[in-house]
C-alpha positions as CSV (number, residue, x, y, z in Angstrom):
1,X,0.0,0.0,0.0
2,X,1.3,3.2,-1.4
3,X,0.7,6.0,1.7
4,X,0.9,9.9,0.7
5,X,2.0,12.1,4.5
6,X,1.1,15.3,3.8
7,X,3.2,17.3,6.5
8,X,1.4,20.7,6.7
9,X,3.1,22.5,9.4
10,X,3.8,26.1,8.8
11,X,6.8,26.3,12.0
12,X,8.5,23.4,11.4
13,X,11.1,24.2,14.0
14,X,8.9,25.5,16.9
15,X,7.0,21.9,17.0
16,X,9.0,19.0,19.1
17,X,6.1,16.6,18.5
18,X,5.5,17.7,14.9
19,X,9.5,17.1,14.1
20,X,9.2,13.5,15.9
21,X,5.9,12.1,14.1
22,X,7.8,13.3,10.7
23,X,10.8,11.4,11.6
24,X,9.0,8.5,13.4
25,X,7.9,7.5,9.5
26,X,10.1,9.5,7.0
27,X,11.6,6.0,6.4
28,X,9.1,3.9,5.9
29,X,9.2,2.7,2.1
30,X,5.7,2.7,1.5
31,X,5.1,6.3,2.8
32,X,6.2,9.8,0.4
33,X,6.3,12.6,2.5
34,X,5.1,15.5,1.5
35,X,5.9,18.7,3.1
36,X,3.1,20.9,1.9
37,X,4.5,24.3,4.0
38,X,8.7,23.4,2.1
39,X,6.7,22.9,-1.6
40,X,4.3,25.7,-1.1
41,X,5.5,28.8,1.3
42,X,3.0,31.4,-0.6
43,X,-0.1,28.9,-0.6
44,X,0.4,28.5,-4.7
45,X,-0.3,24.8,-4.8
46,X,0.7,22.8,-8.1
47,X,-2.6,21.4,-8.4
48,X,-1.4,18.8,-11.7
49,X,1.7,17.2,-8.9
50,X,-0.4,17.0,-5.5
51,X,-3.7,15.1,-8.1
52,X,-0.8,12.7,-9.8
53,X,0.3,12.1,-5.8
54,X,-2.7,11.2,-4.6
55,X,-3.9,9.1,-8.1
56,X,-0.8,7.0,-6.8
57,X,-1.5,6.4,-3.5
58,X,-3.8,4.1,-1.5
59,X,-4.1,6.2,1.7
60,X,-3.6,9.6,2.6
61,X,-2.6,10.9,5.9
62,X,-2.8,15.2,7.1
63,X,-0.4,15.8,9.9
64,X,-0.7,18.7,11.0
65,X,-1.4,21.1,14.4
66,X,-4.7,22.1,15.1
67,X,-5.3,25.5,14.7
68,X,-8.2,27.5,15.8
69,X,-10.7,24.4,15.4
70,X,-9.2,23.8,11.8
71,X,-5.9,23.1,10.2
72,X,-3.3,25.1,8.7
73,X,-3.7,27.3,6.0
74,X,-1.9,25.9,3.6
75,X,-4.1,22.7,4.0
76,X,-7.3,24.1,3.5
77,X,-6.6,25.8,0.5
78,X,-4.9,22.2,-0.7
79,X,-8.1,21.1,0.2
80,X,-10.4,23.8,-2.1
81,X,-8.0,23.5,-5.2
82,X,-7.0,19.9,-5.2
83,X,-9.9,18.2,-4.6
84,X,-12.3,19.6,-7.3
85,X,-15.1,18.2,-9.3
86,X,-14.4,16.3,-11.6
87,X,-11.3,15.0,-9.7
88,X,-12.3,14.1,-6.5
89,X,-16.2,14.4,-6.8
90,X,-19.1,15.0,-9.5
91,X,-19.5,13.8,-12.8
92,X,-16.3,11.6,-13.7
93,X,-14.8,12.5,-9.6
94,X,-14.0,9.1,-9.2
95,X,-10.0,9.4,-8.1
96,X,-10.4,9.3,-4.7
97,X,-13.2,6.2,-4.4
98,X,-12.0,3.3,-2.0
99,X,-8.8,5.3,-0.8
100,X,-8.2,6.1,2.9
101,X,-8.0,9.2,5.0
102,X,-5.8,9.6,8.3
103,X,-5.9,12.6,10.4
104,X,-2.7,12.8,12.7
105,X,-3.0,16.1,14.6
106,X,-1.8,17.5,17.6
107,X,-3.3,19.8,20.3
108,X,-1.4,22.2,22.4
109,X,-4.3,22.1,25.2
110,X,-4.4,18.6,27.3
111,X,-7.1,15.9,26.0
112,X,-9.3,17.1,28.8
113,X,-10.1,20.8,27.1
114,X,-12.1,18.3,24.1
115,X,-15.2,17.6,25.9
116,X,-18.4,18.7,26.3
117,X,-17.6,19.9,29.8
118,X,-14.2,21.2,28.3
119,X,-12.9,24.5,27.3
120,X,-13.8,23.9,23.4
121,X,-17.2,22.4,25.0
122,X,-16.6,19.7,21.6
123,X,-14.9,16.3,21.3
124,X,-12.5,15.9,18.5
125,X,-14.6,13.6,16.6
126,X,-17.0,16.8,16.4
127,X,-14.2,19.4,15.7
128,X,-12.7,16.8,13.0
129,X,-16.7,16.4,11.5
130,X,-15.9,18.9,8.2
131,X,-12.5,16.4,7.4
132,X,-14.5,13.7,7.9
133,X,-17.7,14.9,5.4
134,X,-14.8,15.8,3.2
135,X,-13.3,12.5,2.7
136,X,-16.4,10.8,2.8
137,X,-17.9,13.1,-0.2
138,X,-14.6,12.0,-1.8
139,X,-15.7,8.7,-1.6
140,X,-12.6,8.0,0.8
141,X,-13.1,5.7,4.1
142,X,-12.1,7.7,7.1
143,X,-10.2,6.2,9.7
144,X,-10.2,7.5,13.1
145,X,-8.0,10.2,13.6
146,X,-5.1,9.9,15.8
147,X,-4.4,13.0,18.5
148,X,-1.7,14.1,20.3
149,X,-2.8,16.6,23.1
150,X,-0.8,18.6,25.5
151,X,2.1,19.6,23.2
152,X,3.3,22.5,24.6
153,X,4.1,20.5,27.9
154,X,4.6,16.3,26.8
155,X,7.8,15.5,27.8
156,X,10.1,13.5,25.4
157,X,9.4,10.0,26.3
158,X,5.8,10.4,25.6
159,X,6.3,12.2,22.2
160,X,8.3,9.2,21.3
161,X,5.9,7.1,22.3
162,X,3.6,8.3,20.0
163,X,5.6,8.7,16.9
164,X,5.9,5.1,17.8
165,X,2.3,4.5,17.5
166,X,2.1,6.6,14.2
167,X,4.6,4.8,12.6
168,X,3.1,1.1,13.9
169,X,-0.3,2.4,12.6
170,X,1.3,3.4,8.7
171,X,3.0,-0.1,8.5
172,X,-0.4,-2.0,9.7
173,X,-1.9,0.5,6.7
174,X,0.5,-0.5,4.3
């Protein structure tokens, strides 16, 4: 199974646990990264490369921080110019049927801020809902998302830990 990363982290160098997952799978031989943020700095996506990319893979997975309920910038306009109609749905959209989608993100607040008695008074699952509709409108399967919260303060041993687990998960995909 041919598996498309799509790193999308616009500071690179400020994120410990962002750096870590990237390594944890960089050298995996059914995985291309793709650092979206290193191809793209003033959000000009090459709309013909990033359609061959995913017409050649058999899963996709978005790392990225969550930002302000949503993902980078850069990935959501990915999102509105890659996956058009006729591509990835409408009349002839039929690229993206049977393929699977991963999230892999990573909070700065602790797991207990996702909740409904939490500070963002939401789960994930609920916050993740318009990645979900958007993969499933893509005809894609949607696998549940894998988290990471409390970046700002996990120590080292847990970060590793969960690169671990990303990496585990990408070879059970592949």
């Amino acid at each position: 199974m041919s598996i498309l990363f799509q790193f999308t982290h616009p500071y690179p160098h400020r994120s410990r646990v962002n750096r870590v997952l990237l390594d944890a799978v960089r050298d995996l031989p059914n995985v291309l990264v793709n650092d979206l943020y290193a191809l793209y700095p003033k959000l000009h996506v090459d709309v013909e490369r990033e359609q061959a990319l995913l017409r050649e893979s058999d899963a996709v997975v978005f790392q990225h921080p969550f930002y302000w309920y949503s993902a980078p910038a850069l990935l959501k306009e990915w999102i509105d110019v890659v996956l058009e109609q006729g591509f990835a749905y409408g009349p002839g959209g039929t690229a993206l049927h049977g393929k699977i989608w991963l999230h892999s993100v990573t909070t700065g607040m602790g797991g207990d801020a996702y909740g409904p008695e939490g500070l963002n008074q939401a789960t994930m699952a609920e916050l993740l809902k318009p990645f979900e509709r958007t993969a499933r409108f893509c005809g894609m399967g949607w696998q549940a998302p894998l988290v990471f919260h409390g970046a700002h303060e996990a120590d080292a041993g847990r970060i590793a830990e969960h690169g671990r687990a990303l990496r585990s998960l990408l070879e059970t995909l592949g």
